[in-house]
C-alpha positions as CSV (number, residue, x, y, z in Angstrom):
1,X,21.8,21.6,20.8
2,X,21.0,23.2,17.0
3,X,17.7,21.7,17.2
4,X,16.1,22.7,20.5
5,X,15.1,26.2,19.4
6,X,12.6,24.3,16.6
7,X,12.0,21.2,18.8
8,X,10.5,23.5,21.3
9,X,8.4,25.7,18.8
10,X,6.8,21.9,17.5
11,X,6.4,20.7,21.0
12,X,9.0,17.7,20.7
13,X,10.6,16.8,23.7
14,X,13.8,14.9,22.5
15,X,15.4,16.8,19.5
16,X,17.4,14.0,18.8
17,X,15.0,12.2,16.9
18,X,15.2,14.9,14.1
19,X,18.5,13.0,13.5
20,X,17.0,9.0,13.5
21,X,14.7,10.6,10.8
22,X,17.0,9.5,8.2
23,X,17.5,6.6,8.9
24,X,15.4,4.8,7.4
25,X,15.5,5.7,3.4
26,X,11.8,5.0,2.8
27,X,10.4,7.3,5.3
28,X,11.2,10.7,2.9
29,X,8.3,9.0,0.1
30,X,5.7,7.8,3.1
31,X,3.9,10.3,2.3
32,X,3.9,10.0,-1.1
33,X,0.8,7.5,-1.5
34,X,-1.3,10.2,0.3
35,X,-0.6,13.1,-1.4
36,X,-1.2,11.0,-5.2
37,X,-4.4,10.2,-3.2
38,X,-5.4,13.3,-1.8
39,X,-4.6,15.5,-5.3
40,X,-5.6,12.5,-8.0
41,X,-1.9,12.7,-9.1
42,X,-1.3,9.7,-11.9
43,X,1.5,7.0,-11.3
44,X,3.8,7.4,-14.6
45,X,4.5,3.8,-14.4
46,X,1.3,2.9,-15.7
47,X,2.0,2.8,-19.4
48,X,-1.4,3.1,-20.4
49,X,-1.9,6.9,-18.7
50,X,1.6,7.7,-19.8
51,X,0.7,6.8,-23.4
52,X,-2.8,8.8,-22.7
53,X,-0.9,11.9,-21.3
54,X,2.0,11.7,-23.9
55,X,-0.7,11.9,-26.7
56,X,-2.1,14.7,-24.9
57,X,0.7,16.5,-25.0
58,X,1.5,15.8,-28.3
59,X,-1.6,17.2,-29.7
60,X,-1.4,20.7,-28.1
61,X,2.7,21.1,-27.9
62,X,2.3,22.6,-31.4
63,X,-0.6,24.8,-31.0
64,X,0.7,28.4,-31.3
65,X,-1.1,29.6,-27.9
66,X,0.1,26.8,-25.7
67,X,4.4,28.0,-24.3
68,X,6.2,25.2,-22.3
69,X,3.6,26.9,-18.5
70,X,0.4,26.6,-20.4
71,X,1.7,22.5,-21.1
72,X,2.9,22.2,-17.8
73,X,-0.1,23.3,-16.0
74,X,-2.6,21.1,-18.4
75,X,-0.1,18.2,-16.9
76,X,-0.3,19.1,-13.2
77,X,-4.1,19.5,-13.7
């Protein structure tokens, strides 16, 4: 089996669970929650942060200084 090489370098007995992994669909974004949590990432479907971080952006996007990184970094941090 493909798997057994990795399955035995994580300690996992049965490789074939590496294949039920997808199914089910909701188990890719689990972790999601926790790493918005963990980081203090913002939900874009709160309209009121999206209309705070859209202004934001507005008000540097045309500073001469601030390139399409320097705006991308301000909106990870």
């Amino acid at each position: 089996m493909p798997w057994s090489p990795l399955s035995g370098q994580l300690g996992i007995a049965d490789a074939a669970c590496v294949t039920r992994y997808a199914e089910r669909r909701l188990r890719v974004y689990e972790p999601t929650g926790e790493i918005q949590k963990r980081f203090k990432y913002r939900d874009f479907t709160d309209r009121k942060w999206v209309r705070h971080f859209h202004s934001f952006l507005s008000g540097r996007v045309w500073a001469p200084p601030e390139g399409p990184v320097a705006l991308f970094n301000h909106g990870v941090t």
